[in-house]
C-alpha positions in Angstrom: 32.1 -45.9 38.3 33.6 -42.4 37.6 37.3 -44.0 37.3 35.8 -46.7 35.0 34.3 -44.1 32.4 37.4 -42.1 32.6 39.4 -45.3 31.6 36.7 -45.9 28.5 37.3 -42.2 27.5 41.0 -43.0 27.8 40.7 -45.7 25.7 38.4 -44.3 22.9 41.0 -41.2 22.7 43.8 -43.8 22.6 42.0 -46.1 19.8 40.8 -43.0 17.3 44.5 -42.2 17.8 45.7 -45.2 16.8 42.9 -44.9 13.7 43.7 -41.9 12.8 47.6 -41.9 12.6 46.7 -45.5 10.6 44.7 -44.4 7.9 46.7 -45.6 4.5 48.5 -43.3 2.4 47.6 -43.9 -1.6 49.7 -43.6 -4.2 50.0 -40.4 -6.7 47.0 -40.9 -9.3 46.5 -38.5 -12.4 43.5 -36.8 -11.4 45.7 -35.1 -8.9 46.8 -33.0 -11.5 43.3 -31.4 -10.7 44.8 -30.6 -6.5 48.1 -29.5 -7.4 48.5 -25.8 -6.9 51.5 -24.0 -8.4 53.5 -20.7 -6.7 55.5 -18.0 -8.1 56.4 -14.4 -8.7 56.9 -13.6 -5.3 58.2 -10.1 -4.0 58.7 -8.5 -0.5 57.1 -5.2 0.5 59.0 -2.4 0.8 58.5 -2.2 4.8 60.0 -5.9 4.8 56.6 -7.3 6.5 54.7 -9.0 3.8 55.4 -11.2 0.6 53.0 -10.9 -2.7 53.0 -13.6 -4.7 50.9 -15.3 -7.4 49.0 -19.0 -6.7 47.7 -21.3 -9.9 44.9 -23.7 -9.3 42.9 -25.8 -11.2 38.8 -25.4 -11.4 38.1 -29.3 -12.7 34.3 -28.0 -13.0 35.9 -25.4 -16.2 38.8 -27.2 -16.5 40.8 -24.4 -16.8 43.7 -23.0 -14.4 43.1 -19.8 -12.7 45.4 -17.6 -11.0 45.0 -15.3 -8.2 47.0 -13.0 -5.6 48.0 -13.8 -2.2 50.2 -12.4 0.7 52.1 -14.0 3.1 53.6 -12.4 6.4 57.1 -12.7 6.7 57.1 -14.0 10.4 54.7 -17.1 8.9 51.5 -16.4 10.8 49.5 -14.5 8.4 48.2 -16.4 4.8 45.8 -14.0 3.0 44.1 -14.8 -0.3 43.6 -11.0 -2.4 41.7 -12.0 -5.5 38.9 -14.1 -6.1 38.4 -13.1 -10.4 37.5 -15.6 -12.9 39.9 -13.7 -15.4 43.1 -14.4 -13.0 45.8 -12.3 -12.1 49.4 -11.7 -12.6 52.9 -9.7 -11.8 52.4 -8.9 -8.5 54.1 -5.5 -7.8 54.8 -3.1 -4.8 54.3 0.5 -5.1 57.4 1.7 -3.3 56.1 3.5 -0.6 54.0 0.0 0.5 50.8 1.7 0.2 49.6 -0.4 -3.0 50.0 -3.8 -4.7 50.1 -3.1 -8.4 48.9 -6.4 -10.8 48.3 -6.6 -14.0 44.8 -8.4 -15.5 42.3 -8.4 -18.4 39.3 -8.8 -15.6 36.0 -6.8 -16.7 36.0 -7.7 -20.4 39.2 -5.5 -20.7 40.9 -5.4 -23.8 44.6 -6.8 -22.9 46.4 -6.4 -19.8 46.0 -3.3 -17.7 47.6 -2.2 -14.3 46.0 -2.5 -11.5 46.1 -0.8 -8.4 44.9 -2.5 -4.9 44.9 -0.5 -1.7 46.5 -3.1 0.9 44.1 -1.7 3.3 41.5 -3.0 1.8 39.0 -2.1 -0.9 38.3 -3.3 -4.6 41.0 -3.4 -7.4 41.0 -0.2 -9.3 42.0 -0.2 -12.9 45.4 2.6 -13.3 46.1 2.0 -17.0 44.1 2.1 -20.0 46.6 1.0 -23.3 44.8 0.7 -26.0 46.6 -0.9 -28.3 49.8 -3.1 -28.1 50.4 -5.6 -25.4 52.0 -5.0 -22.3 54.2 -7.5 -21.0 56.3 -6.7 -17.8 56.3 -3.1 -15.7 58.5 -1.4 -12.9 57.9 1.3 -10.8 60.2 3.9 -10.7 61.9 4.4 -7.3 60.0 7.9 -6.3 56.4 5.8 -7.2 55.6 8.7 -9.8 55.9 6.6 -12.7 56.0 3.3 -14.1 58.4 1.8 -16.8 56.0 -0.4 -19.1 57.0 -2.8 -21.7 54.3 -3.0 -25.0 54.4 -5.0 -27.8 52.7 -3.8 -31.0 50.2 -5.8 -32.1 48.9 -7.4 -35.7 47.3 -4.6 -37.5 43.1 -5.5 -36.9 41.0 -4.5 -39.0 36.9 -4.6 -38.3 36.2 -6.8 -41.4 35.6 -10.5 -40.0 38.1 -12.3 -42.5 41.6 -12.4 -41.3 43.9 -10.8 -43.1 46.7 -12.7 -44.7 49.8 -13.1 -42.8 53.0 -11.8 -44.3 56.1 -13.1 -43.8 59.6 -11.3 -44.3 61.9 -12.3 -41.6 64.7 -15.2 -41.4 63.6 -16.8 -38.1 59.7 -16.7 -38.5 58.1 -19.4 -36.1 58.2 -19.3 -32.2 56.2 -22.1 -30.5 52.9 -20.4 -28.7 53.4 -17.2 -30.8 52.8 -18.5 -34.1 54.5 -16.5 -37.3 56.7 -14.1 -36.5 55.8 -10.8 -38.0 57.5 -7.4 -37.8 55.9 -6.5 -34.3 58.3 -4.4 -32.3 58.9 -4.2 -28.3 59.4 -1.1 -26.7 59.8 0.7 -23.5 56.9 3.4 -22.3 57.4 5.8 -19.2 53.2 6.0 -17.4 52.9 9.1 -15.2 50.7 7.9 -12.1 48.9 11.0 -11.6 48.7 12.5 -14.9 48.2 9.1 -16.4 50.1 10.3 -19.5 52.0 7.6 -21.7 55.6 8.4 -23.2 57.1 6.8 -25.4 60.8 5.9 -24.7 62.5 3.8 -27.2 61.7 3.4 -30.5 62.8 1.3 -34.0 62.6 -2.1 -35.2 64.3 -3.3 -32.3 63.2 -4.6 -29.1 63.4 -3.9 -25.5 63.3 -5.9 -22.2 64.2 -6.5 -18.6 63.8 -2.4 -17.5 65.7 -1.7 -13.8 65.2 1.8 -12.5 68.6 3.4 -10.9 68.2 3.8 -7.3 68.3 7.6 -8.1 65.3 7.0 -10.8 66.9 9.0 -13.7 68.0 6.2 -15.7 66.4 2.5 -16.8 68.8 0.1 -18.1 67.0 -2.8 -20.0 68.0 -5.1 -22.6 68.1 -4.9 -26.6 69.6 -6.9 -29.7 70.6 -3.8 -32.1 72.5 -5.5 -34.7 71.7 -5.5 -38.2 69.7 -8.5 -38.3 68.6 -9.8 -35.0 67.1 -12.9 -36.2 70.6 -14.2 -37.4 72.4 -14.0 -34.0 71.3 -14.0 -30.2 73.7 -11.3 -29.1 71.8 -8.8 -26.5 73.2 -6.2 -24.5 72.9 -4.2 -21.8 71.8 0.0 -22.3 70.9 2.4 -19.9 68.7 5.5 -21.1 67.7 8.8 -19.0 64.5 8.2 -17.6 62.6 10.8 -20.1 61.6 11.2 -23.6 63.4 11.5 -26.5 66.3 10.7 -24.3 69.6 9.0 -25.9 70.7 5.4 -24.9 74.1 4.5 -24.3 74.9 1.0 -24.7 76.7 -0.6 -21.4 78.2 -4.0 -22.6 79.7 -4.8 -25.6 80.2 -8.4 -25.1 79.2 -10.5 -29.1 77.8 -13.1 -27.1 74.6 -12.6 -24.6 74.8 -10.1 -22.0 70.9 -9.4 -19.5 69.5 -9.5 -16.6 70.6 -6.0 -15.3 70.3 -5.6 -11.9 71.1 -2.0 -10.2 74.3 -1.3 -7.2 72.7 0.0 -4.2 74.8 3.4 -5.0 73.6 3.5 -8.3 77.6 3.1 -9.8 77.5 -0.5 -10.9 75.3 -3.0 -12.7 75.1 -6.7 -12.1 74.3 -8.8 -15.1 74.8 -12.2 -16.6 76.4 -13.0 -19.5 77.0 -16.1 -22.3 80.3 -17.5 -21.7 80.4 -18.0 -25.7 81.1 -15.0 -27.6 79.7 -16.7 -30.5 76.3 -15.2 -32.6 74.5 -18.3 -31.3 74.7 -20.3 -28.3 72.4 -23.5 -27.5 75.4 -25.3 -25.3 76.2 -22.6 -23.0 76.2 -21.2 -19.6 75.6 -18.0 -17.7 78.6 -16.3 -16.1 78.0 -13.2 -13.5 79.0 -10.2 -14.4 79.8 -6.7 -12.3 80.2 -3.5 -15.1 80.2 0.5 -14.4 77.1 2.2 -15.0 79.0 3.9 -18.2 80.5 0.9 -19.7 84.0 -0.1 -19.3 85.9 -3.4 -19.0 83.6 -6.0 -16.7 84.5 -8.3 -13.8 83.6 -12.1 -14.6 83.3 -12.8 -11.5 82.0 -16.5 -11.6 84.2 -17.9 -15.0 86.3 -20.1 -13.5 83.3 -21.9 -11.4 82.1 -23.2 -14.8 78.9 -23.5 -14.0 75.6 -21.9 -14.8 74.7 -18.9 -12.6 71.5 -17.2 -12.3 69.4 -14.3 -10.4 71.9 -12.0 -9.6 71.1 -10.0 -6.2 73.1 -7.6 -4.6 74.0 -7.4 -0.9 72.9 -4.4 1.3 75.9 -2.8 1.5 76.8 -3.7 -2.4 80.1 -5.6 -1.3 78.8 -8.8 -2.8 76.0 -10.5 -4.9 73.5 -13.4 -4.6 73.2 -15.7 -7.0 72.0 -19.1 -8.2 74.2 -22.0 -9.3 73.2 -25.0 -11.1 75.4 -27.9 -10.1 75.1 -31.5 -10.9 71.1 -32.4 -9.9 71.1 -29.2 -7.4 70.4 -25.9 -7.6 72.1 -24.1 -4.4 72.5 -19.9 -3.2 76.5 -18.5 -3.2 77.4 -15.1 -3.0 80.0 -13.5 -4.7 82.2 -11.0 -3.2 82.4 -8.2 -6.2 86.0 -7.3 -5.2 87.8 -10.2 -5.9 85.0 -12.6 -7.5 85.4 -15.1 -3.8 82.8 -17.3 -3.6 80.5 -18.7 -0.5 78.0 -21.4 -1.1 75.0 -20.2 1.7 71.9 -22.3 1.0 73.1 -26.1 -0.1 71.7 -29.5 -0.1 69.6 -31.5 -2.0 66.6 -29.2 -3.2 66.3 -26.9 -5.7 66.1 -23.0 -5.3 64.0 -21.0 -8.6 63.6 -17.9 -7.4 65.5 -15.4 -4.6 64.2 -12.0 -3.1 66.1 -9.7 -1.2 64.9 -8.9 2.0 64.9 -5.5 4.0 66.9 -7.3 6.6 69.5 -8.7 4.3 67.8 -12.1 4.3 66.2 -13.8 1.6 63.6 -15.1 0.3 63.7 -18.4 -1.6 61.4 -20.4 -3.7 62.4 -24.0 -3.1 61.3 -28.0 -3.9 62.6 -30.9 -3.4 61.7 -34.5 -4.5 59.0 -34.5 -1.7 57.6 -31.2 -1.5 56.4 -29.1 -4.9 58.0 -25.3 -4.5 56.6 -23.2 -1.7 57.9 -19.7 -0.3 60.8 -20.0 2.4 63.0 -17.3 4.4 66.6 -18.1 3.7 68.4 -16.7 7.4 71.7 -17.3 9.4 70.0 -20.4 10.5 69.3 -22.0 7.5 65.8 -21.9 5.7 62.6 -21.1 7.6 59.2 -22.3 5.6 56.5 -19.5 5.0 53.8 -21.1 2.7 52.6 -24.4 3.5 49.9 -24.3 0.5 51.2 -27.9 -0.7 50.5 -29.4 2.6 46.5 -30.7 1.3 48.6 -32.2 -1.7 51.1 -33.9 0.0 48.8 -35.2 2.8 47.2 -38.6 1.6 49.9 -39.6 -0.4 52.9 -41.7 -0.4 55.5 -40.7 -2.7 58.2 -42.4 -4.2 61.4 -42.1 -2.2 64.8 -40.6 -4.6 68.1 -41.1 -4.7 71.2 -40.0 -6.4 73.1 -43.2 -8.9 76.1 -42.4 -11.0 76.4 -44.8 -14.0 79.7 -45.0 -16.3 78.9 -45.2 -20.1 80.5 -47.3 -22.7 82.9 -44.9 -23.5 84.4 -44.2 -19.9 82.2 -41.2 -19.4 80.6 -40.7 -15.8 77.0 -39.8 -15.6 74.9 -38.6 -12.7 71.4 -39.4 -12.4 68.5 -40.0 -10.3 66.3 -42.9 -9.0 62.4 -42.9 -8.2 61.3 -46.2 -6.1 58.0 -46.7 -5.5 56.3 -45.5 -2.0 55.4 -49.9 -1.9 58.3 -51.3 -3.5 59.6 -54.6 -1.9 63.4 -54.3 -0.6 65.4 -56.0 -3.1 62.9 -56.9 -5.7 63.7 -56.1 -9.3 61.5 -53.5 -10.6 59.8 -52.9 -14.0 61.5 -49.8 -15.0 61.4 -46.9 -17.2 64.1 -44.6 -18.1 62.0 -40.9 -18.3 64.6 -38.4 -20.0 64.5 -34.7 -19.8 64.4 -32.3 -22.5 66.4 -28.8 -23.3 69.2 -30.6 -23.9 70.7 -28.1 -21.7 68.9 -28.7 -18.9 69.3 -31.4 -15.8 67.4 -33.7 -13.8 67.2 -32.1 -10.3 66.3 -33.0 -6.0 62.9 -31.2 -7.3 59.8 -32.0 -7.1 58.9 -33.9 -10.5 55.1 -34.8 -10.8 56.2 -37.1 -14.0 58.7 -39.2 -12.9 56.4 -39.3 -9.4 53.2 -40.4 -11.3 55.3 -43.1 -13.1 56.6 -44.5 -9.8 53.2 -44.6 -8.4 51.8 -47.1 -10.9 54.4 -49.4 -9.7 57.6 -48.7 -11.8 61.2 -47.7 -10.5 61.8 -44.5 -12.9 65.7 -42.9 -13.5 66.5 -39.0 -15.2 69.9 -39.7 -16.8 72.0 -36.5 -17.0 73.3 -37.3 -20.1 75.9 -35.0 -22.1 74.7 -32.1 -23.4 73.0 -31.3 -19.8 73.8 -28.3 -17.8 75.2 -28.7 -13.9 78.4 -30.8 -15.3 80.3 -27.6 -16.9 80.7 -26.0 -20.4 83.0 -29.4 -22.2 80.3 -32.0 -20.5 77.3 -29.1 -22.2 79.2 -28.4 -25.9 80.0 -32.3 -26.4 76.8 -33.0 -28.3 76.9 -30.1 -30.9 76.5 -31.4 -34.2 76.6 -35.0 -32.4 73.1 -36.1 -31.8 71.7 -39.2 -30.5 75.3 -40.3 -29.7 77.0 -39.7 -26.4 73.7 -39.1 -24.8 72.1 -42.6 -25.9 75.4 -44.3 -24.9 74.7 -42.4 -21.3 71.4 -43.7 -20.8 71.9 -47.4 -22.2 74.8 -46.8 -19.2 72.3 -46.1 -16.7 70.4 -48.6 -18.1 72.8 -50.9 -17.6 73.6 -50.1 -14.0 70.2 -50.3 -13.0 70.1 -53.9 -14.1 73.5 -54.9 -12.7 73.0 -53.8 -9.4 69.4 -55.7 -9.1 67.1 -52.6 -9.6 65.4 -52.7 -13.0 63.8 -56.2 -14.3 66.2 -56.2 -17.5 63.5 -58.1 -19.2 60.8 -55.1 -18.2 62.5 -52.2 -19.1 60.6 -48.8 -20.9 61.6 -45.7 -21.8 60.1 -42.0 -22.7 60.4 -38.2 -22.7 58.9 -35.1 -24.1 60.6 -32.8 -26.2 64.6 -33.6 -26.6 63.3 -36.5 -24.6 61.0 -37.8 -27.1 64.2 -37.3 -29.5 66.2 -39.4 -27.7 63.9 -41.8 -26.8 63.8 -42.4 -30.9 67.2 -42.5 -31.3 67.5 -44.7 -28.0 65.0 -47.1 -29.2 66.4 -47.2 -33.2 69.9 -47.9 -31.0 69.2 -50.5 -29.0 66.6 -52.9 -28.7 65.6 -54.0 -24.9 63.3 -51.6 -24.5 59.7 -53.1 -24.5 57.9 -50.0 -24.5 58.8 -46.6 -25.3 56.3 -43.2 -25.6 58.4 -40.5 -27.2 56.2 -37.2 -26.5 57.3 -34.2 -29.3 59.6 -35.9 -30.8 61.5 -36.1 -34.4 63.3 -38.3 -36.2 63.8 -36.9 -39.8 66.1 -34.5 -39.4 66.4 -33.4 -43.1 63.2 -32.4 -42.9 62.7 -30.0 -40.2 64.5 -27.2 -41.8 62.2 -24.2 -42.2 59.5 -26.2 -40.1 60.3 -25.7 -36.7 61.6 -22.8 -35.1 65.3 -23.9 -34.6 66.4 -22.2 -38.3 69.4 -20.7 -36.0 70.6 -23.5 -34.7 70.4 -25.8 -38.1 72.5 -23.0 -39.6 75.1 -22.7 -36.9 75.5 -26.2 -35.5 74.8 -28.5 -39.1 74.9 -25.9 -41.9 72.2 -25.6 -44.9 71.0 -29.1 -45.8 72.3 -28.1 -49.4 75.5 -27.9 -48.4 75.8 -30.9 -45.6 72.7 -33.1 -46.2 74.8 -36.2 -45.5 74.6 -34.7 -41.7 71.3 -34.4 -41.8 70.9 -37.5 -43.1 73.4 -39.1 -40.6 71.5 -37.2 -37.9 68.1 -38.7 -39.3 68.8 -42.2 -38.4 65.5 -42.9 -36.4 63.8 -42.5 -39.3 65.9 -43.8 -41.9 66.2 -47.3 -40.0 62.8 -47.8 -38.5 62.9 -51.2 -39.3 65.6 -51.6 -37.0 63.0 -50.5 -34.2 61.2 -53.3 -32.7 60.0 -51.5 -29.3 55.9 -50.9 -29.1 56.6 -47.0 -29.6 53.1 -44.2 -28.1 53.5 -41.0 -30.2 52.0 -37.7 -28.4 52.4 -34.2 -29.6 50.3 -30.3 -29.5 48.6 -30.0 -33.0 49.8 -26.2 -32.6 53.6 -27.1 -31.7 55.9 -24.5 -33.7 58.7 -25.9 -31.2 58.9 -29.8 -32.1 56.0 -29.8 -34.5 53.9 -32.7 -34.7 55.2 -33.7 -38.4 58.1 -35.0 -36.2 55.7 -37.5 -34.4 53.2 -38.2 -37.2 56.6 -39.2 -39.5 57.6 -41.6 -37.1 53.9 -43.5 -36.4 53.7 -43.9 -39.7 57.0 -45.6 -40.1 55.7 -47.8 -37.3 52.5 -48.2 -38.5 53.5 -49.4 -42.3 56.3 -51.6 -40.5 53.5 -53.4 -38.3 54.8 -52.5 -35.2 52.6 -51.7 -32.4 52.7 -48.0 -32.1 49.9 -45.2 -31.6 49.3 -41.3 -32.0 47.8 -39.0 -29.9 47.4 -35.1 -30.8 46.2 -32.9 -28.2 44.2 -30.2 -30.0 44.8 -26.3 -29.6 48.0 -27.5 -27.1 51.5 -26.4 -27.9 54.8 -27.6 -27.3 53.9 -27.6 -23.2 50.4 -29.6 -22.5 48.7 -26.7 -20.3 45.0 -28.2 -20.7 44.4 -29.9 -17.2 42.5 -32.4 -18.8 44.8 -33.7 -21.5 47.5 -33.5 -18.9 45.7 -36.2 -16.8 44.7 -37.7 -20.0 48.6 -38.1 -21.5 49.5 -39.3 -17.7 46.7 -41.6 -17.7 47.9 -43.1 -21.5 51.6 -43.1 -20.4 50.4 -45.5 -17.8 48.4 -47.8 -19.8 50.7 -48.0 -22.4 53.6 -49.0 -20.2 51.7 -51.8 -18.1 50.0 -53.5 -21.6 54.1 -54.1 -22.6 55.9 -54.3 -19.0 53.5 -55.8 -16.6 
């Protein structure tokens, strides 16, 4: 009897086994949006034991994304959760001697963002600052912990009468998508003494200042500034460094016409590491990063990356301050190298294919990394000797019941000879060898590139049954400077002959069902989904999200007056460009694809003229076509509602034309 119950336990263990390690996986849905938790901002303290970092949820209830503070322990065991305020948190900071974790929030009814202090051994959040007027946007403790380097930006003059005042316009580039009108507010660094709680002013002007970095000595900030005549003509910043005290002089560093920041400190206090444009030009929308090592007084810099010719990023230095981490973007990856500041050698240390955003410098010499890949949204990881050790595991709820599409690299060759790389998004269920319903989902920037991240879109598409490509067309980053600058002045060219290449791989090699093909994008991917769809006419659905088509009439409506001037000219002197470039529009009869139109009613950045010109083209042509305007949204749908909504309408739209 007692070896027969045994057995019937044996068996019930062995059967909710089986049950268990059965249950189904589902496929992505767009309510997820409302599960999906977002990491960043992350920074080891000083002792080299914990990691602060910021976490963004979703409250469905509110619909409204919240963010609060955690900390993670760097050997992995620990996961504590600091804040719990509706009014969310931001720019997590350690004092220097570990004792605190400075924030900034506008909790309590506050007027703007204030500093924070929390003591990590517990308590409440006490409020430090008290800045009552301007708008402080990024801070850095000085080295000693005495003071803190603040960045304020004045704000519109507010007066206590309830109607607005009228909004006065007098500068050349006066839109910026999220903004609004540009006025003549000014940016400007402030030194905060921590006991006396006194505010100095540092710079002053009608320039601006960003990026402050103490010296490791903390008598000098260096920070970034545009001081030529007209700033709003030209996008050359450099690097200064001014004595840590007021009414101090600043002494500009780099000297470079182009676009010098990111100013990051020696260890010795003799160097700075920086990034610069590789164009020397006033403006610079097809270009790359290049690292850069200069004297703390100026001088003639090292280049130490120019002949990689490719973009580098997030300059760190090395302990002993021999060499520097850094970032490169390289076709579809984003991989760690360090650069040896003696002869400019470089060592690719963290490769593969997965994404890196963000690095930290550890205590140790290790580092911390922000990573994704097409499986796994970004979570916190220690990059060792042995490769990279996971710390967070905050997606692992989000990942568990589903079954993601599986992604591969392709390389397609275009019309003209030209080789593309791209990537491929098969559905979690598809059938080996079946041709797919398929929709080509294009990226915006231009200069930007489809990567082994984790890419809810393209994912959400492949769920609902379609194999979906990103086409690195020309004019993306990751391929060099020639495969980048190619497009200037060019639009809706080379890159529509890359994807109708993809296009046409996909269907040769038995993935896409040529007769149920779509394609879509948002921003320069809603633009080239126009100029795709007025090119070529297989496409049986298309939704082109903040899009244009009429060129000639964006001038002085968008917030791209720099780069009309520089890369077309004024309309009154090339208008047949414009016009040339405005082909969308100017042949929409020629478009016979069932075109969705979605756009934020408040987008300064592809304003919604762009969309609504197209619909009606459509719409007075009789072709099937529909707008949708997401209210009080800008150029990036933050709303968690309307970004299930526009998944939920991308969706529909595609399976009324290709299913």
């Amino acid at each position: 009897m007692k070896n027969s119950l045994l057995l019937f336990a044996a068996l019930l263990m062995v059967c909710g086994g089986l049950t268990a390690q059965s249950t189904p996986k589902r496929p992505l849905k767009p309510s997820d949006v409302y599960r999906l938790q977002t990491l960043g901002d992350p920074h080891i303290s000083p002792d080299g034991k914990w990691v602060a970092y910021t976490l963004s949820s979703v409250d469905s209830a509110k619909n409204k994304r919240n963010t609060d503070l955690w900390m993670q322990s760097w050997d992995g065991k620990e996961s504590i959760q600091l804040t719990f305020s509706p009014d969310g948190e931001s720019q997590p900071r350690w004092s220097p001697d570990g004792k605190y974790l400075s924030f900034t929030s506008s909790r309590n009814g506050l007027t703007g963002s204030q500093i924070w202090l929390m003591d990590r051994r517990g308590g409440e959040a006490r409020v430090l600052t008290d800045l009552k007027k301007g708008d402080l946007s990024d801070y850095e403790w000085s080295p000693d912990g005495k003071k803190i380097a603040l960045v304020i930006s004045s704000l519109p003059d507010t007066s206590k009468s309830k109607t607005p005042k009228p909004i006065v316009i007098d500068r050349f580039r006066f839109k910026q998508d999220v903004e609004g009108y540009l006025t003549q507010k000014t940016t400007h660094l402030y030194l905060y003494d921590v006991a006396s709680k006194k505010l100095d002013t540092l710079t002053k002007g009608k320039y601006n200042e960003s990026s402050p970095k103490w010296s490791p000595d903390g008598t000098q900030i260096a920070f970034v500034s545009n001081r030529t005549a007209d700033p709003d003509r030209n996008g050359n910043t450099d690097i200064w460094v001014i004595d840590a005290k007021p009414n101090a002089v600043m002494k500009q560093i780099t000297t470079w016409t182009g676009r010098d920041s990111g100013p990051e400190w020696s260890p010795d206090g003799k160097q700075l590491a920086y990034v610069r444009s590789t164009s020397s030009e006033n403006y610079f929308m097809y270009d790359q990063s290049v690292l850069c090592v200069v004297a703390k007084d100026g001088g003639e810099p090292k280049l130490l990356s120019l002949a990689l010719d490719r973009p580098v990023s997030s300059p760190l230095w090395t302990n002993d301050g021999k060499a520097l981490h850094a970032l490169v973007s390289d076709d579809r990856t984003r991989y760690v190298a360090q650069f040896t500041v003696a002869d400019g050698k470089m060592t690719k240390t963290l490769t593969g294919n997965q994404s890196i955003a963000t690095l930290e410098r550890h205590p140790s010499g290790s580092l911390l990394a922000v990573m994704s890949n097409p499986q796994t949204p970004a979570e916190l990881y220690a990059a060792e000797a042995g490769g990279l050790r996971r710390l967070t595991k905050h997606q692992e709820a989000f990942l568990a019941p589903l079954a993601l599409a599986t992604v591969e690299g392709f390389t397609s060759k275009s019309k003209d000879g030209a080789t593309v790389s791209n990537l491929l998004y098969r559905p979690a269920n598809a059938v080996p060898g079946a041709k797919l319903p398929t929709i080509l989902f294009i990226h915006g920037g231009p200069v930007a590139q489809d990567e082994f991240s984790f890419d809810l879109s393209r994912q959400m598409l492949s769920a609902a049954g379609y194999a979906v490509a990103g086409v690195n067309y020309r004019g993306s980053n990751g391929r060099g400077l020639a495969y980048s600058k190619v497009i200037s002045a060019d639009w809706g060219n080379k890159e529509v002959l890359d994807i109708l290449g993809a296009t046409d791989y996909l269907v040769q090699n038995g993935i896409a069902d040529p007769e149920k093909l779509g394609i879509g994008g948002w921003s320069y991917g809603g633009i080239l989904t126009n100029y795709t769809i007025a090119t070529d006419t297989r496409f049986k659905a298309a939704s082109s999200g903040a899009g244009v088509a009429m060129i000639s009439s964006l001038y002085g409506v968008d917030q791209y007056i720099m780069q009309y001037e520089n890369e077309l000219g004024s309309p009154w002197k090339n208008f047949d460009k414009y016009v040339a470039l405005s082909y969308p529009f100017l042949k929409a009869d020629r478009i016979k694809t069932p075109t969705q139109f979605m756009v934020g009613e408040s987008d300064f950045n592809v304003p919604s003229v762009g969309s609504e010109q197209m619909y009606q083209a459509l719409r007075s042509l009789g072709t099937p076509t529909e707008l949708i305007i997401y209210p009080g949204q800008f150029h990036g749908i933050t709303n968690p509602a309307f970004q299930i909504d526009r998944f939920e309408r991308y969706i529909k739209w595609f399976n009324r034309y290709l299913k």
